[in-house]
Structures are given as C-alpha cells and as structure tokens.
N, C-alpha and C positions, 0 to 999 in steps of 0.2 A: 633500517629500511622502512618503508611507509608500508601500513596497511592495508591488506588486499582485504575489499569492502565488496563484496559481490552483491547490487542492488537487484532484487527479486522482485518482478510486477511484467504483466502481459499487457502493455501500453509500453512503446518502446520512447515516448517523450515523458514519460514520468519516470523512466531511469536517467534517461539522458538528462532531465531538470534533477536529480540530486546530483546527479555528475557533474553538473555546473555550478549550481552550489557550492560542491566544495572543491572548486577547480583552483581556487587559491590556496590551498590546503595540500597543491600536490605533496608538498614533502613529506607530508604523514599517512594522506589518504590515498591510496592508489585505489577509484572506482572500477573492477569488471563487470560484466551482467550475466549473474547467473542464470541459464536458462535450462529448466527444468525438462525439456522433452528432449534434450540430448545429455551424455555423458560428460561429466566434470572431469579434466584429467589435472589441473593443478588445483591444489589446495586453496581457500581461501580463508581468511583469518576469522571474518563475521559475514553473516549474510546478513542483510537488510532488510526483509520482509517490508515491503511497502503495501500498505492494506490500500490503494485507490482501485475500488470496484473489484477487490478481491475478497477474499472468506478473512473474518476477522481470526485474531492468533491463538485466537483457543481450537483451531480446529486442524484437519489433518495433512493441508498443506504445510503449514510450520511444522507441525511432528515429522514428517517428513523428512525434512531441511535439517532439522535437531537429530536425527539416525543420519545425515549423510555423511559419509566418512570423510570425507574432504573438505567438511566443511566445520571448523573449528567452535565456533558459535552461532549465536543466531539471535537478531533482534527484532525486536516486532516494530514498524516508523508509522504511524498512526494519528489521527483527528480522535477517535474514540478513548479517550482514559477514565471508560468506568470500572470499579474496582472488581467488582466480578471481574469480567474480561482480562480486566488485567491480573488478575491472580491464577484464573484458571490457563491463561499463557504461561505464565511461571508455572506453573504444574507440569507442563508439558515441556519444560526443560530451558526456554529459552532466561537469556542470561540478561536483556534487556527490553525493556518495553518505553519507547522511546517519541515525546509528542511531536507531531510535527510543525508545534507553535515555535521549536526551538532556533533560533537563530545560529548560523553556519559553524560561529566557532565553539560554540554550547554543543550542538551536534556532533562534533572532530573529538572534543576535551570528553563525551560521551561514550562516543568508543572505543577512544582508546582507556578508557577505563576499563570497558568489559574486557579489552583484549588484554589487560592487566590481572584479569580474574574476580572481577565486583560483578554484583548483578546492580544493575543502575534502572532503575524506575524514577519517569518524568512526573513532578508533581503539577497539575492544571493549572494554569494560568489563563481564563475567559478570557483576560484585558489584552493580553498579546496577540497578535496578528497573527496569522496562517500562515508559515512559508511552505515550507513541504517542496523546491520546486517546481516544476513543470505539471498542467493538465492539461487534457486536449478542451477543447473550445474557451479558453483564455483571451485568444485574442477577440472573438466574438461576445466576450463580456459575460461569460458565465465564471461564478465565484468558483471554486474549489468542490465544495459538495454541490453545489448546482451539476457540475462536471458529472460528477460522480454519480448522482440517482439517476440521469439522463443519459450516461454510460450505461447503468444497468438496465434501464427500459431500451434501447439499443441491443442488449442483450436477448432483450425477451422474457427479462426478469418483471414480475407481477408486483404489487407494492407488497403484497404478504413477504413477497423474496426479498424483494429492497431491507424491509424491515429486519430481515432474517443475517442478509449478509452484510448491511453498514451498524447494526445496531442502534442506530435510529428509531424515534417512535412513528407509526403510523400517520400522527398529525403532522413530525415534523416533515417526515417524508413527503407527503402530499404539498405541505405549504413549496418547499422545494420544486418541484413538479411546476407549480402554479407559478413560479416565480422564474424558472427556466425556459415554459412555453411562452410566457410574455417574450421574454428577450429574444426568445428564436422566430417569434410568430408562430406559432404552432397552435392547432386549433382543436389536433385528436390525438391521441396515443399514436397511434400511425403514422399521422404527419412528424411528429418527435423522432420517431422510428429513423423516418427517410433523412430527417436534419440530422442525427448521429452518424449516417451510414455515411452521409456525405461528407462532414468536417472532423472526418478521425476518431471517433469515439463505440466501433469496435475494437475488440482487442487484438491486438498484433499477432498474439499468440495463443492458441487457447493450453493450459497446465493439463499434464495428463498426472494419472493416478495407477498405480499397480490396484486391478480391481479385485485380486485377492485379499487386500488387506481390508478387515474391517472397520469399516467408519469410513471408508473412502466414499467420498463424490462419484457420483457418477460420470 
C-alpha cells in the first residue's frame, strides 16, 4: 500500500503543490493534510513539515508532530539546510530533514526510506533549482522566498521576525523585500500589506499550541 504522507503547512496551495508534485507517485505516496487545530483520527506514516512562512524545525511545532501519536514520523521539507538547524531538528526527534531543491522522484525514494527506519538528511546543492511545489503569488512572478518574507509581512511579522522564523540574514531579508515590492508596485510596508491580503498570502489557517507546554508560541 502507498504511504500516507500528511503535508503540514497553513497555506492550503502549498500542500496542494506537494500533492501535485507527487501525484504521479500515487502508487507509493498517498498525500492527506494534516491539520493541526483538529483531531487526527487515522494514522499517518510521515508527516511533511513544510517550513513556507512557518517556524523552522528546530522548534515546537515539529516537537509537537514528533509526540503525536498518530503520527509515525516526521520530516522537516525546507529552503533552509544550515547545519545547526538541521541538527538541532534531529534532536528533537525528527527522522528527516529534507531540501526542497529535490526533484519529485528523489523526494518519493526520500521517504520512503524514513518510513523504512533511516534518518535521511538532504545534502545542499546551490546549482539546483527550487521545487518545493506550489506558493501563493507565483503566478504574479514572485520567486519562492520572495513568496515567503512577503507572506510574513502579511502577517505582521517585523524583519527582526522574518529573520527569526526563515533563518535568513537581515540583509538577505530586506534584499527580498526590495525585490518583491518592485514586482508588486508597492511603495510602503502597508501597501505590501494590502497586495498580500488581496492575492492569498494570508494563512489559511492559523496552528494552535496547548499554551501549557513550555516553549510554546503564543
């Protein structure tokens, strides 16, 4: 039977773009979408942790996901592969950390390794392209992380935040910024604001947290 792949992200076109992905894969990969502010009642093999405009996986949304009983493993699908981050994700239990440079069948032969019992870590390749699926403002010509800081200014997230939750630096952050208001016309933080709100790039859903446990988000 094909693996139940639950992709985890509040953008519901960035689950649907790994489901497409690997929609020629049905025979091995069965996509559901786990959604965290309801009850899981069937199991799923790996969860996907897709880090766009989310907390990267060293923090307490993945710990989370790695305690859920239902939920078999847990991999982290990410732009970011610096070795911090990615070790202090593996501390926290998960079984892969996985780039999203990876092309569809590289991605499949991926997990079904972890679900084989490997912990499989992507090693960086700059020269390869971005797939990762689906972002919102794609069709309007923003790149992937263009997507993404422009998602979290949307948010209301500050460049400190940006900085904080893509692990991006400062400069690259703002170069972004600069390069995303051009293509939208945007002339203020605000006007960016209202061009998010309008073309998708609030979140679908926002993740809740049990605010008893400590390290949680608020």
């Amino acid at each position: 039977m094909p693996l139940r792949v639950a992709v985890v992200n509040d953008y519901d076109v960035v689950v649907h773009g790994v489901a497409a992905m690997l929609r020629t894969y049905a025979d091995r990969i069965n996509v559901v979408e786990l959604d965290a502010t309801v009850d899981v009642e069937s199991r799923v093999d790996i969860a996907l942790y897709d880090t766009f405009a989310q907390a990267q996986g060293d923090r307490r949304a993945v710990a989370e996901l790695v305690d859920n009983p239902v939920v078999s493993r847990v991999a982290v699908y990410t732009w970011n592969l610096d070795p911090i981050l990615e070790q202090a994700s593996l501390g926290l239990g998960v079984a892969g950390y996985l780039s999203k440079r990876l092309p569809a069948q590289d991605l499949v032969a991926a997990l079904e390794r972890i679900h084989a019992g490997e912990v499989v870590v992507s090693s960086e390749d700059g020269r390869a392209p971005l797939v990762g699926g689906d972002w919102p403002g794609r069709e309007e010509g923003l790149t992937p992380r263009e997507s993404e800081v422009l998602a979290l200014i949307t948010q209301g997230l500050s460049n400190a935040d940006i900085v904080d939750r893509t692990g991006l630096s400062i400069n690259s952050v703002k170069s972004y910024i600069r390069t995303c208001y051009r293509k939208i016309d945007a002339t203020s933080r605000s006007k960016a604001v209202i061009w998010g709100i309008e073309h998708g790039l609030q979140p679908d859903r926002i993740r809740t947290f049990d605010p008893d446990i400590p390290g949680a988000p608020s």
